[in-house]
C-alpha positions as CSV (number, residue, x, y, z in Angstrom):
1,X,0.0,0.0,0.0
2,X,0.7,3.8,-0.3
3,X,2.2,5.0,2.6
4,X,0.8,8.4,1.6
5,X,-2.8,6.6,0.7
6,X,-3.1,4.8,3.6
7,X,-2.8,7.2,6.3
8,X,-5.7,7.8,7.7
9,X,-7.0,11.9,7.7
10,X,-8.6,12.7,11.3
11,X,-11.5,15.3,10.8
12,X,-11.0,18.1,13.4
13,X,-14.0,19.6,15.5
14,X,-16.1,22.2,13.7
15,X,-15.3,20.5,10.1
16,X,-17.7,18.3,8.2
17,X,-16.9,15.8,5.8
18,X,-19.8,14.7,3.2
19,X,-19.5,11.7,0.9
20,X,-21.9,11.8,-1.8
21,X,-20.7,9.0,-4.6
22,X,-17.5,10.1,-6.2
23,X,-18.0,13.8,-4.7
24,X,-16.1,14.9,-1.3
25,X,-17.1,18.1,-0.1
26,X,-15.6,19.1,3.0
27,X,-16.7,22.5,5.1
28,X,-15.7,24.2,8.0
29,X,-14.8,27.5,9.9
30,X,-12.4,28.9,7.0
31,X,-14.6,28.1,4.1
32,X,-15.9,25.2,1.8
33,X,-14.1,23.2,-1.1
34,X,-15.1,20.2,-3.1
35,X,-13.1,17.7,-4.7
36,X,-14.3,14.7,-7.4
37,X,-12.6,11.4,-6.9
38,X,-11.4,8.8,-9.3
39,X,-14.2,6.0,-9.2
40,X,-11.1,3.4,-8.8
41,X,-10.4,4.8,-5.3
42,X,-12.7,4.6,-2.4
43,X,-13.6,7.2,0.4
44,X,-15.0,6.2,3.6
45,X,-16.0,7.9,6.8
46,X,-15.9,6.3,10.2
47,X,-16.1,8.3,13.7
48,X,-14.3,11.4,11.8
49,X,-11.8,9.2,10.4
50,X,-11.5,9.8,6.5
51,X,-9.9,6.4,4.8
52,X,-9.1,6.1,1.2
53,X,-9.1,2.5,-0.7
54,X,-8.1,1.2,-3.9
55,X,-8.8,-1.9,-6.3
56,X,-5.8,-3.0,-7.1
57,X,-2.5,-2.5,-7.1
58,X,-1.9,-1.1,-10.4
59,X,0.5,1.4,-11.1
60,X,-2.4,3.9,-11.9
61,X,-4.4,2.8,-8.8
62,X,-1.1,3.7,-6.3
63,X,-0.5,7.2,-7.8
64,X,-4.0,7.6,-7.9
65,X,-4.2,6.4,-4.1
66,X,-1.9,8.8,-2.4
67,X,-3.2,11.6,-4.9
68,X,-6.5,11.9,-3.7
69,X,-5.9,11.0,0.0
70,X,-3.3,14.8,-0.3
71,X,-6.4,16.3,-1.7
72,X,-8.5,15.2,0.9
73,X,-6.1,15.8,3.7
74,X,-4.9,19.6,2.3
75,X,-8.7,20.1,1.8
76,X,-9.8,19.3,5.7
77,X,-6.2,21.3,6.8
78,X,-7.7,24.3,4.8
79,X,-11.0,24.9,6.2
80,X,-9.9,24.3,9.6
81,X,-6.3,26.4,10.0
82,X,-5.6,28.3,6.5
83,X,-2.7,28.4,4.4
84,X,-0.7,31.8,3.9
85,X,1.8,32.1,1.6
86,X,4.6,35.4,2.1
87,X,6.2,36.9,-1.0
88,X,9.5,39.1,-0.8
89,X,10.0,41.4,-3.1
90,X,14.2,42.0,-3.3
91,X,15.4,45.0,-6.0
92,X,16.0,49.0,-5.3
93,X,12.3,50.5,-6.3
94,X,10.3,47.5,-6.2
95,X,6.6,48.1,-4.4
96,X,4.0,46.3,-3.8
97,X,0.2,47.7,-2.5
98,X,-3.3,46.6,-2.3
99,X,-6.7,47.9,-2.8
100,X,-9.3,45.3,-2.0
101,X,-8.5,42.5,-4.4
102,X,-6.1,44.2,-6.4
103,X,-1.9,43.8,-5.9
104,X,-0.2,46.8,-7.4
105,X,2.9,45.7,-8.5
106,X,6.1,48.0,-9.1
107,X,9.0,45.7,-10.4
108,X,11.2,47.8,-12.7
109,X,9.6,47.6,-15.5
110,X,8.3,51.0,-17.5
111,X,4.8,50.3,-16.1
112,X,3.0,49.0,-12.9
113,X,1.5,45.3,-13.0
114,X,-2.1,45.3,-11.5
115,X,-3.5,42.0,-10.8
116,X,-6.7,40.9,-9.6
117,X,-7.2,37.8,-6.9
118,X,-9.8,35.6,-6.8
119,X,-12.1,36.3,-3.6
120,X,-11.0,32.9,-2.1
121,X,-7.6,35.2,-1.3
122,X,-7.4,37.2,1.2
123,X,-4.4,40.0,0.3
124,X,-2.2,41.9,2.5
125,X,0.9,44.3,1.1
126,X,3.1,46.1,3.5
127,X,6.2,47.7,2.8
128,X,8.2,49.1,6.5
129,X,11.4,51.1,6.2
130,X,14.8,48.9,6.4
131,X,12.7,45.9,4.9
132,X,11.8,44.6,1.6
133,X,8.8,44.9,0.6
134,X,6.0,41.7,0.8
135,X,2.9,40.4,0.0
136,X,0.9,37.8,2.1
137,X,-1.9,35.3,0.9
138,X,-4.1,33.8,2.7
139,X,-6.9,31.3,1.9
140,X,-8.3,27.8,2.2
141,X,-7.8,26.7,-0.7
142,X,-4.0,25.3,-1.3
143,X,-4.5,24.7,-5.0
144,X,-5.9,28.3,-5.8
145,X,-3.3,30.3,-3.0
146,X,-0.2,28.3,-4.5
147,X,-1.0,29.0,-8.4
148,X,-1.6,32.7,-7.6
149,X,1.3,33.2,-5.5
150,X,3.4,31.1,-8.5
151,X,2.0,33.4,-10.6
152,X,3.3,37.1,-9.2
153,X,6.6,35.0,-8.9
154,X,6.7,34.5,-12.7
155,X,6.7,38.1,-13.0
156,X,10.0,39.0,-11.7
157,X,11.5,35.3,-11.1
158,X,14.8,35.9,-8.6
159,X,17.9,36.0,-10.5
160,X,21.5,34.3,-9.5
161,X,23.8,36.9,-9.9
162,X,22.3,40.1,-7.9
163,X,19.5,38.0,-5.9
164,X,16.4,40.6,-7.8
165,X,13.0,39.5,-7.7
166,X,10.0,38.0,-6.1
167,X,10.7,34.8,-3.9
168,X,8.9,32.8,-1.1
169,X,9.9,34.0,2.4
170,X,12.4,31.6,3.3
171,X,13.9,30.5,-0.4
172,X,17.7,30.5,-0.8
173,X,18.6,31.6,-4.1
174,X,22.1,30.3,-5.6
175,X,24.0,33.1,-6.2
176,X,26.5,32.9,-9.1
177,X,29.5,35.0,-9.2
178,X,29.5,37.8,-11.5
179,X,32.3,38.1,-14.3
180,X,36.2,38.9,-13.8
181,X,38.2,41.2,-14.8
182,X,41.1,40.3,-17.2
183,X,44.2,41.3,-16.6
């Protein structure tokens, strides 16, 4: 078995997991998702204990196995605690702000980049003296918060030689050194 798949997920207090068919919808405090599961793997609730099943061991059915049981467990993890995601921006002049649901972005370019979140986000943009600028997501929803926040990454990806750009809070970057003089 999948030692992934076969984990059982515990369903905390305040969160409620329904089971209709091939359909998992899971709600709670933070919010409500849904997920559709592969009729070759099997969801089961017992005494707020989530287990997932499969047929057969066939290549397809193991991926498939610890695949869905992720889902289900970063689903339950989502609408009970949240997921944020923090987002340095590192270059002389870069800015970031927010206005509702839009992130105003300042990155070097000629113009500002102005992007619009999804609702499910909640944004938060602060820039203090001393620091670099960042820009904090928070949401449910792991699937939606980590496309988004891979997203403003692409926009200014960091670069190895002067460290520039947007990166998780946390990333190393490998640095490369610069070019020599001749003599």
């Amino acid at each position: 078995m999948s030692r992934i798949g076969k984990a059982p997920i515990e369903v905390p207090e305040g969160v409620t997991v329904t089971i209709d068919g091939a359909l998992v919808k899971v709600k709670g405090p933070k919010g409500e998702l849904e997920q559709t599961i592969d009729s070759e793997i099997g969801v089961e609730l017992n005494d707020n204990v989530v287990t997932l099943t499969r047929n057969s061991d066939h290549k397809n059915h193991r991926s498939k196995h610890g695949l869905y049981r992720a889902l289900v467990n970063n689903m339950v993890e989502g609408v009970s605690k949240g997921y944020t995601i923090r987002l340095e921006l590192v270059g002389v002049g870069y800015r970031a702000s927010s206005a509702g649901q839009d992130l105003t972005l300042s990155l070097g370019y000629s113009h500002q980049i102005i992007l619009r979140l999804p609702e499910e986000i909640k944004l938060k943009a602060e820039t203090k003296k001393g620091e670099n600028p960042y820009v904090e997501l928070t949401s449910h929803d792991k699937q939606l918060i980590g496309t988004v926040a891979a997203k403003i990454r692409s926009l200014r990806k960091p670069e190895p030689y002067k460290g520039k750009g947007i990166r998780y809070a946390g990333e190393q970057i490998r640095r490369k050194a610069g070019k020599t003089a001749a003599k």
